[in-house]
N, C-alpha and C positions, 0 to 999 in steps of 0.2 A: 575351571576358572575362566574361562574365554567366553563361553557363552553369558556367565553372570556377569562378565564384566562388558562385555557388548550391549546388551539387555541394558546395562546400567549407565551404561553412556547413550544410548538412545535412548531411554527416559527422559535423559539430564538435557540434550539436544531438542526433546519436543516441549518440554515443562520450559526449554528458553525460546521458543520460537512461540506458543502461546504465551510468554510472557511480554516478549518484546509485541506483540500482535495487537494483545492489550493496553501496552503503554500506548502503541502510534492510533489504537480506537478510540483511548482516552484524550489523546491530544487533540485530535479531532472534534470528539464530542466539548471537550472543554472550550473551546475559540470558538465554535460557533458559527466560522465564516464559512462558505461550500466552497466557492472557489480556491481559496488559499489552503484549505484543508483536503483539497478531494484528495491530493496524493498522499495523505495520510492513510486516510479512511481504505481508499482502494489498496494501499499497502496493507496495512492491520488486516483488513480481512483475505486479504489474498495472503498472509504467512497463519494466519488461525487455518486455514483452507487447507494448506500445508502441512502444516501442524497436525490436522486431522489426517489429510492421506498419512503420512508417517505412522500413524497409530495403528492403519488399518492392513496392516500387514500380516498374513497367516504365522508367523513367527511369536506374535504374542500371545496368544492364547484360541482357545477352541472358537468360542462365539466369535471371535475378531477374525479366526481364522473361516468361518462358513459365511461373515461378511464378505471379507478379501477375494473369497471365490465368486461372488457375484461382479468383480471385479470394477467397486465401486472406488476402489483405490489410482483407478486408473483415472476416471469423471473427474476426481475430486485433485489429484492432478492436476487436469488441464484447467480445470476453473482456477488454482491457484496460479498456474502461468498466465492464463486470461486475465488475470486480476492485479499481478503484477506489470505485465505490459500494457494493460491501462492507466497502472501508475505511472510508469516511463512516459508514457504518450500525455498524460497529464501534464506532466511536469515540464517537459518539454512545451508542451502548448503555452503555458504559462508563462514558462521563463522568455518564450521568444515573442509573445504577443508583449509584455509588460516593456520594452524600450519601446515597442512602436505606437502605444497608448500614453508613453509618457514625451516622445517625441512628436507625436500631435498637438499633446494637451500645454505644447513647449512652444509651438506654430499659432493654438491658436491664442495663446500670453503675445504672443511679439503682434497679433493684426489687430489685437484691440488697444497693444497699447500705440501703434503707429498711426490709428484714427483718430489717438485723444491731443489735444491743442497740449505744447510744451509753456507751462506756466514757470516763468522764471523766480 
């Protein structure tokens, strides 16, 4: 009973990690904007990344198993960690660049309207 029920909860753990992978692909691809989406995107595809190493394990089957020994489950790994701290680093970029773009575009409001004549 242990191994079917392992087997069956790793299934259930990559079928939701490719699921969520594709909602945050799709959220991306649906909005359209690169910037405000990248940490979407770089998420989605760094947990489908994941998703896949998880599958490529010698425990599920023969073929998956003479894949796993080429030990592409390793590669596909680090791409998924690379693809995730692109996301972090994304987001971070974003979140701390977006006050200081809107603290400029807030400077330069106050020096055009301090040149304009006060009409009473």
């Amino acid at each position: 009973m242990g191994p079917i029920l392992s087997s069956l909860l790793n299934f259930l753990m990559i079928a939701g990690l490719i699921y969520y992978g594709f909602v945050l692909f799709a959220e991306y691809h649906a909005k359209g904007r690169w910037a405000k989406n990248v940490t979407g995107l770089l998420a989605g595809i760094g947990m489908l990344v994941l998703a896949l190493s998880l599958m490529l394990t010698p425990a599920n089957a023969y073929v998956i198993q003479r894949i796993a020994e080429t030990k592409i489950s390793v590669v596909l790994m680090c791409m998924s960690s690379g693809l995730l701290l692109a996301a972090i680093a994304a987001f971070g970029i974003i979140t701390y660049t977006k006050p200081l773009r809107l603290w400029h575009e807030r400077k330069i409001e106050n020096d055009l309207n301090r040149e304009l004549p006060k009409i009473p």
